[in-house]
N, CA, C and O of each residue as an XYZ file, in Angstrom:
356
protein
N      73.913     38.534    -64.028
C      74.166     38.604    -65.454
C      74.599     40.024    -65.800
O      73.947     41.061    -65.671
N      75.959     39.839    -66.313
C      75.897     41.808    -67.041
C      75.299     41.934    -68.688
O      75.420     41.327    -69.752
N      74.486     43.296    -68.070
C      74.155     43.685    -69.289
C      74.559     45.320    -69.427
O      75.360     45.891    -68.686
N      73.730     46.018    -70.684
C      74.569     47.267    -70.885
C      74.034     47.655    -71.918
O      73.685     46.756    -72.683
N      73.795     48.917    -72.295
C      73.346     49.459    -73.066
C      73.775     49.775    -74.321
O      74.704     50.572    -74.185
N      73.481     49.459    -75.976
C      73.823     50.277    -76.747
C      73.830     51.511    -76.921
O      73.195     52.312    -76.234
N      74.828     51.887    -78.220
C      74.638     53.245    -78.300
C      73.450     54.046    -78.412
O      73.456     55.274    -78.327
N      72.352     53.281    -78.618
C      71.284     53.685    -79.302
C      70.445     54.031    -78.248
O      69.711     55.017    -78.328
N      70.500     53.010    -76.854
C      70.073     52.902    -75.421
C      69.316     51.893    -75.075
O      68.517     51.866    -74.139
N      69.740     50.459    -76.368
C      68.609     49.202    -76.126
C      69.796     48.666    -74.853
O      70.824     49.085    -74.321
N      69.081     47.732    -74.807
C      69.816     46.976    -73.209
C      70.037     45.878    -73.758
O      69.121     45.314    -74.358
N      71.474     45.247    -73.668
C      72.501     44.034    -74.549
C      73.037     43.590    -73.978
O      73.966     44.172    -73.418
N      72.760     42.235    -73.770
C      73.529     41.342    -72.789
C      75.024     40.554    -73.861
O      75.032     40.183    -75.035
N      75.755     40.553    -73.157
C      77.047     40.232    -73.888
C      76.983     38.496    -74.087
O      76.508     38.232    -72.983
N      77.087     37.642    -74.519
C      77.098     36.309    -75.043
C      78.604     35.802    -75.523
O      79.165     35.942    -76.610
N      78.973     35.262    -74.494
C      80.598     34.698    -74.391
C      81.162     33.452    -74.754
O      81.099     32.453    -74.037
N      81.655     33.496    -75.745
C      82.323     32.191    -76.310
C      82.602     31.062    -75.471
O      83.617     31.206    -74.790
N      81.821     29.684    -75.288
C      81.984     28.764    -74.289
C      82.313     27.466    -75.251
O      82.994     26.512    -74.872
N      81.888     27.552    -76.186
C      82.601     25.744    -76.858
C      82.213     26.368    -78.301
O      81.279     27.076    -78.677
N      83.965     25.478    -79.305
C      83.862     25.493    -80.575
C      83.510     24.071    -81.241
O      83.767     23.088    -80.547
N      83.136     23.928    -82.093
C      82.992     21.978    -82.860
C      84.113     22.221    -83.816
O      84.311     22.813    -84.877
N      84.631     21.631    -83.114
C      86.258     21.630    -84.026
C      85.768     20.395    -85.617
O      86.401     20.247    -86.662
N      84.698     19.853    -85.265
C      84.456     18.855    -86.112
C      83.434     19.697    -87.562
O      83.487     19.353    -88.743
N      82.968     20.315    -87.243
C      82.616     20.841    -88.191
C      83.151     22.322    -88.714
O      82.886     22.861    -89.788
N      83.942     22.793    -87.687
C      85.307     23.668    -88.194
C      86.044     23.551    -90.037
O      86.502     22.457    -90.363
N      86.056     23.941    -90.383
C      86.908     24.071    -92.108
C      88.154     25.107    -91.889
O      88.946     25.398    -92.786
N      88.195     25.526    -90.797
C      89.671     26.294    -91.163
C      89.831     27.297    -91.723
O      91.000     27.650    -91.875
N      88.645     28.243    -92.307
C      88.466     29.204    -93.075
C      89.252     30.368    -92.245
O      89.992     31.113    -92.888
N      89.123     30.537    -90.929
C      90.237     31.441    -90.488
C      89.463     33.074    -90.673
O      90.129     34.109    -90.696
N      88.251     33.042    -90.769
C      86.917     34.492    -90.639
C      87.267     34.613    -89.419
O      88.184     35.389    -89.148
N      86.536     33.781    -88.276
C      86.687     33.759    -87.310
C      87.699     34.814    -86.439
O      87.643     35.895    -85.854
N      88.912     33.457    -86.854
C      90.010     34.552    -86.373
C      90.395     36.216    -86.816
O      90.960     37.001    -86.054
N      89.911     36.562    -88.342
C      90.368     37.535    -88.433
C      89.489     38.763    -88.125
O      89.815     39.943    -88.248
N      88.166     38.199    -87.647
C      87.736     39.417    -86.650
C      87.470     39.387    -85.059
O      86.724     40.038    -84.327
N      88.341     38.417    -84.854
C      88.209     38.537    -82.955
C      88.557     39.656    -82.779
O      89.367     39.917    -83.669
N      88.352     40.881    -81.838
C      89.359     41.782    -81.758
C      90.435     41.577    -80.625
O      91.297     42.364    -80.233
N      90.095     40.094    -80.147
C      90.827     40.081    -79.059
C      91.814     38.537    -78.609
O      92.142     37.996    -77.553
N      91.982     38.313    -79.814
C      92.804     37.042    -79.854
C      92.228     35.846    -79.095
O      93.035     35.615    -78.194
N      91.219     34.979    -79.032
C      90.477     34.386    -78.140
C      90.950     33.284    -79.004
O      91.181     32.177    -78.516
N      91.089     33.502    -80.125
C      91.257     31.923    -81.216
C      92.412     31.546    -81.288
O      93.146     32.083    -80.458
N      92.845     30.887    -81.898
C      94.296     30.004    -82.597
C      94.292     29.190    -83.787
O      93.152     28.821    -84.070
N      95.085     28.832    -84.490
C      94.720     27.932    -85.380
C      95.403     26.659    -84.886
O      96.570     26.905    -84.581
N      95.056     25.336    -84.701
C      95.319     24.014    -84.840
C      94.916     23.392    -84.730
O      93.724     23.305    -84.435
N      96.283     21.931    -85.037
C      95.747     20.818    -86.021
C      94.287     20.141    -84.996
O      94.015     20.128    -83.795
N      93.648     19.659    -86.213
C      92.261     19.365    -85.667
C      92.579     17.765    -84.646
O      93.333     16.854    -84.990
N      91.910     17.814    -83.613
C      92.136     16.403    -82.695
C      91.597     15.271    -83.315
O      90.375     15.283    -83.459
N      92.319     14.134    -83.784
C      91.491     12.902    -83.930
C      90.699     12.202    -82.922
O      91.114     11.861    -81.814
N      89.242     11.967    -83.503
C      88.717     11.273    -81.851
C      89.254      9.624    -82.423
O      89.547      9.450    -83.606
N      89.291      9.005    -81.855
C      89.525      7.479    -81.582
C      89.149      6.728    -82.547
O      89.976      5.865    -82.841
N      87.977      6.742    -83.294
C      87.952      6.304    -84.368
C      88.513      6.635    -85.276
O      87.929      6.256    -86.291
N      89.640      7.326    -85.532
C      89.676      7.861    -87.040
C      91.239      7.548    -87.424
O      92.048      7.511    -86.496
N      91.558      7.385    -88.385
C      92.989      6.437    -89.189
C      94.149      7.723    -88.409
O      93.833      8.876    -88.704
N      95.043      7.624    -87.748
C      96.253      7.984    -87.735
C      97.220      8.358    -89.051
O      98.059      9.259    -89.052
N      97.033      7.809    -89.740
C      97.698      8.574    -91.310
C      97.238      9.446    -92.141
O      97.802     10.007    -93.080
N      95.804      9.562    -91.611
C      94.924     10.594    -92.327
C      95.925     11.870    -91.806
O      96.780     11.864    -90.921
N      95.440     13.059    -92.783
C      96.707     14.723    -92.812
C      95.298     15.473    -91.742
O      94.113     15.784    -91.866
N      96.302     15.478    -90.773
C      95.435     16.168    -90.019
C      94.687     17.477    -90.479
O      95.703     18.170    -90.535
N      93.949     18.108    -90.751
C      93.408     19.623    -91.316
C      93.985     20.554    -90.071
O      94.496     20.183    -89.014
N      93.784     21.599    -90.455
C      93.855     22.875    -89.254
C      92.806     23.674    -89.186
O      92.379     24.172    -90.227
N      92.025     24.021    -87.604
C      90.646     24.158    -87.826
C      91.192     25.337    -85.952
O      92.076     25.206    -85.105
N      90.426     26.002    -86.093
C      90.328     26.999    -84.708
C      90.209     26.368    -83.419
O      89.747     25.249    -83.196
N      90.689     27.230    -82.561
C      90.397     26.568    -81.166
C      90.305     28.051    -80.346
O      90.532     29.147    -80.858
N      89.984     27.844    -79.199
C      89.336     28.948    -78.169
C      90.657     28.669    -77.601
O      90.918     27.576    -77.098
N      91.560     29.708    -77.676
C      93.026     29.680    -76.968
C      92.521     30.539    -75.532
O      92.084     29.998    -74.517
N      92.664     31.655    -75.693
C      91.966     32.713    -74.580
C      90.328     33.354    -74.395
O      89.751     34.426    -74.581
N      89.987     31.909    -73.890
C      88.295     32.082    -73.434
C      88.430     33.683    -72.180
O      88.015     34.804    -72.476
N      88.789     33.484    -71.469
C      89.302     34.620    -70.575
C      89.071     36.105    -70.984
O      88.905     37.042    -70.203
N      89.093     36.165    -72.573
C      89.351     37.788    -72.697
C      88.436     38.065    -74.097
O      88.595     38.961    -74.926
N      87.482     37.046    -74.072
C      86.504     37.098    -74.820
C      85.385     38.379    -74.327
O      85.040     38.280    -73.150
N      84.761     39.615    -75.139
C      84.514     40.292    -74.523
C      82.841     40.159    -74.988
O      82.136     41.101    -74.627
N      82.312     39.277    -75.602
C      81.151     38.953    -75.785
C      80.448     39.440    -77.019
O      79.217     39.474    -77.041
N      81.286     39.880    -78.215
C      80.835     40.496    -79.063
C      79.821     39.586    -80.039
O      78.920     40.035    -80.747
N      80.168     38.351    -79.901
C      80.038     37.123    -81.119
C      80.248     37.476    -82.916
O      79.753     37.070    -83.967
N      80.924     38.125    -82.639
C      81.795     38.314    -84.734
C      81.776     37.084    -84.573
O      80.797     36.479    -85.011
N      83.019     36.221    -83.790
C      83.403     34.928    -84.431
C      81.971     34.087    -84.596
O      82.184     33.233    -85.457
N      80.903     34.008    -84.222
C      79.731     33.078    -84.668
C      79.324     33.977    -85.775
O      79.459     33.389    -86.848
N      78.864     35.219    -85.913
C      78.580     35.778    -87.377
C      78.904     35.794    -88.094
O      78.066     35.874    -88.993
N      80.530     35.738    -88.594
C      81.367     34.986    -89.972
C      81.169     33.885    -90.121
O      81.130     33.536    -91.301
N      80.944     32.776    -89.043
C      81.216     31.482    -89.480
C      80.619     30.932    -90.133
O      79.467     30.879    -89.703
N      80.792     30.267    -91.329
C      79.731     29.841    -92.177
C      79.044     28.224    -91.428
O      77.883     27.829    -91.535
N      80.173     27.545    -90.700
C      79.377     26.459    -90.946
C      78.832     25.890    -88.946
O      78.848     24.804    -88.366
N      78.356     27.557    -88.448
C      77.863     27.574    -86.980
C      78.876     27.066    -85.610
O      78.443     27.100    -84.459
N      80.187     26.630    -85.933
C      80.688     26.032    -84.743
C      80.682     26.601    -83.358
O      80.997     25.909    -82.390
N      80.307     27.922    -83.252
C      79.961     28.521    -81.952
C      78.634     28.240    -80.984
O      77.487     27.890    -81.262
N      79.266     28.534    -79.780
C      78.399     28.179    -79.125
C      78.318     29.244    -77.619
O      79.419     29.302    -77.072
N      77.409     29.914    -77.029
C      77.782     30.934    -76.185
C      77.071     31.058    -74.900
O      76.349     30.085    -74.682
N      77.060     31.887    -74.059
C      76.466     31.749    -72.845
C      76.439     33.218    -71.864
O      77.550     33.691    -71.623
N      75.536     33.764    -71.441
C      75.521     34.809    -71.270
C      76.872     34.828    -69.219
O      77.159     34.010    -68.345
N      77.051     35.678    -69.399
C      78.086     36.069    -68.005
C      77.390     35.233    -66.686
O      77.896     35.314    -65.567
């Protein structure tokens, strides 16, 4: 597991973006505007199988570049309605 010290000299394990709920996603777009590292995207939300084909799809975040997520979790601390989910290294 990596961990690492704050500035302060507590010891902080980094917690890395592993799954979003696109279903309870709103699109508010917090998220994205404090990744510092582009990990998000915006699009259209996936219909699962039950749901009408004519319905207007919404636009809701997705984890584009899990890869270069550096473990900060902003995107779970803006989010109002929890869709993050994380996992230490």
């Amino acid at each position: 597991m990596i961990t690492g010290l704050t500035r302060g000299g507590a010891e902080w394990t980094p917690h890395f973006v592993t799954d979003l709920d696109q279903t309870r996603c709103i699109g508010c777009g917090r998220c994205y505007k404090v990744c510092p590292r582009n990990v998000l995207d915006l699009v259209e939300r996936e219909l699962d199988e039950d749901e009408d084909d004519d319905e207007d799809n919404m636009m809701v975040m997705a984890i584009a570049n899990a890869m270069d997520c550096i473990g900060c979790g902003a995107c779970g601390r803006v989010c109002p309605k929890n869709c993050y989910r994380y996992a230490p290294a």
